[in-house]
N, C-alpha and C positions, 0 to 999 in steps of 0.2 A: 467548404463550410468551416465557418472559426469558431471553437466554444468559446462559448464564454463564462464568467465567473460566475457560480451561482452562491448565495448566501446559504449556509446551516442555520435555522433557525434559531438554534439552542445549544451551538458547539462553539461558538465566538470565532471563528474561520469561514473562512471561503473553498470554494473547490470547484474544479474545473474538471465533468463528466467527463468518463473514461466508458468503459465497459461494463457489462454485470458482475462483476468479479472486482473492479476496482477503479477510481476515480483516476485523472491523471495528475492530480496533485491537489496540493491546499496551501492556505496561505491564511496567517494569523491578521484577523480583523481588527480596527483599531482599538486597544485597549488590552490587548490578550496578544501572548507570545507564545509560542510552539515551546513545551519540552519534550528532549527525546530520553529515554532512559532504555541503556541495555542491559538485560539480564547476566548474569554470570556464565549462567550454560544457557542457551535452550531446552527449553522443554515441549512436549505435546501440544499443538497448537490451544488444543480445548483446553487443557490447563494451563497456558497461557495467557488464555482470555479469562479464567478464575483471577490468576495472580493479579492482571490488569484491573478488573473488577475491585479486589481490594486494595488495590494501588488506588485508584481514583476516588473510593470511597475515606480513604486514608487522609488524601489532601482536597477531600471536598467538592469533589468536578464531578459534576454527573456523567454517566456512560457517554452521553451524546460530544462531551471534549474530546474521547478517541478521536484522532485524525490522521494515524498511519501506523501502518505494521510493516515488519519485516519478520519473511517465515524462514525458515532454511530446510531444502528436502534434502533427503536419500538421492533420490535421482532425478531427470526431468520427469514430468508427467508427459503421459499422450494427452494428445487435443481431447478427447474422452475423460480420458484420468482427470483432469482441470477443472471439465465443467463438470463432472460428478463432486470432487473437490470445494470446488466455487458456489455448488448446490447447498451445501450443510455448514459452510463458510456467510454464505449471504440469509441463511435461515438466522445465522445467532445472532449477525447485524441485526436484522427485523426484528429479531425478539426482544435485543437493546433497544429497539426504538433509533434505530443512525440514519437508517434509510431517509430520503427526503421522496417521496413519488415513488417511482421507479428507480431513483439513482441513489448509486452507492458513493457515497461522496467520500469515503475513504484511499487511501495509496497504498499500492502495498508491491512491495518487493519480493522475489520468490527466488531464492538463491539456492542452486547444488554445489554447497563445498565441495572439493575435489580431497581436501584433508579434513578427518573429524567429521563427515556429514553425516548428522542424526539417522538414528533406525527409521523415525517416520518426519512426517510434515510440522517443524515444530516452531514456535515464535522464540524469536531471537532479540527483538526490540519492538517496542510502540512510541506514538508520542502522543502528546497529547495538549490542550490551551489550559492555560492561567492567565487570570487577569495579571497585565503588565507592560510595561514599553521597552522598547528597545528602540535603538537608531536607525535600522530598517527592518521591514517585516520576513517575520521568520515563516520558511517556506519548506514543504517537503512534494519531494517530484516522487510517482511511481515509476519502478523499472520496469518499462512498460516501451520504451522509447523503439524500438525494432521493430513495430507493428504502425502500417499506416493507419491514418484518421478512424476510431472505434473501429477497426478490424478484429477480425477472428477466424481464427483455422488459420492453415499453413499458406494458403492464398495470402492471405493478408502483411505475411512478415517480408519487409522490405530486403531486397536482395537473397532470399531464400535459397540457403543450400550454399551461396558464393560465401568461399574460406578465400578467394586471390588477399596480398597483400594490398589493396586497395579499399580492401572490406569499408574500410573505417572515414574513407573520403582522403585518405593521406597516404601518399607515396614516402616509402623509407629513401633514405638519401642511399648511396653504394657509396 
């Protein structure tokens, strides 16, 4: 099965259904460009989504232009840990009003630094649409690419467990 693009009614982007926790990407519709802005440090994801809030109220975009996050944890989550995570994460989309249906049409990347990683689950960047053009349309993918077609749980993660150096589809030369 191939997704397809679905419109945000009221974000000026497009998005292509991922899982409950996260869309598998977006793409700025005609007339409206993706900007990404990174914060300084991270901070707590929930006051991250404050900062963002008066960030978009600042240049005028309503909540519904968010169209990707990047969090950065302490460590991985359990398959548990996520979707309890993904629970209070997809309640404050709802409360924004982002959800389209059932689908979360946002992307989002979930990164364990190995150096500097925050005490808890924190945002580290968003992006979000303004009206505007560019030469081609600006795009943001979730890190999400290691899991087949809306999969979930450790079943679903392509090559699971295999570290060979082939991992990646590419043989190192000797």
């Amino acid at each position: 099965m191939v997704a397809m693009l679905r419109d945000h009614p009221t974000g000026g982007y497009r998005y292509m259904p991922g899982i409950s926790a996260f869309s598998c990407g977006t793409v700025a519709v005609d007339g409206h460009e993706i900007v990404h802005v990174t914060l300084a440090s991270p901070v707590p994801w929930r006051d991250g989504f404050a900062r963002i809030d008066r960030h978009l109220t600042e240049q005028r975009r309503p909540r519904t232009a968010l169209c990707g996050i990047e969090l950065r944890s302490p460590t991985p989550f359990t398959f548990d840990g996520f979707g309890q995570f993904n629970d209070g994460y997809r309640a404050l989309l709802a409360e924004w009003k982002i959800l389209v249906g059932d689908d979360n049409p946002i992307p989002r990347t979930n990164v364990c630094p190995v150096a500097a990683a925050p005490a808890e689950p924190s945002l580290y960047a968003f992006a979000y649409t303004v009206s505007g053009h560019t030469p081609a349309p600006t795009f943001i993918v979730a890190g999400a690419g290691e899991l087949a077609d809306r999969a979930q749980g450790p079943e679903g993660i392509i090559r699971h467990g295999d570290t060979s150096p082939g991992r990646c589809g590419r043989r190192r030369a000797s």
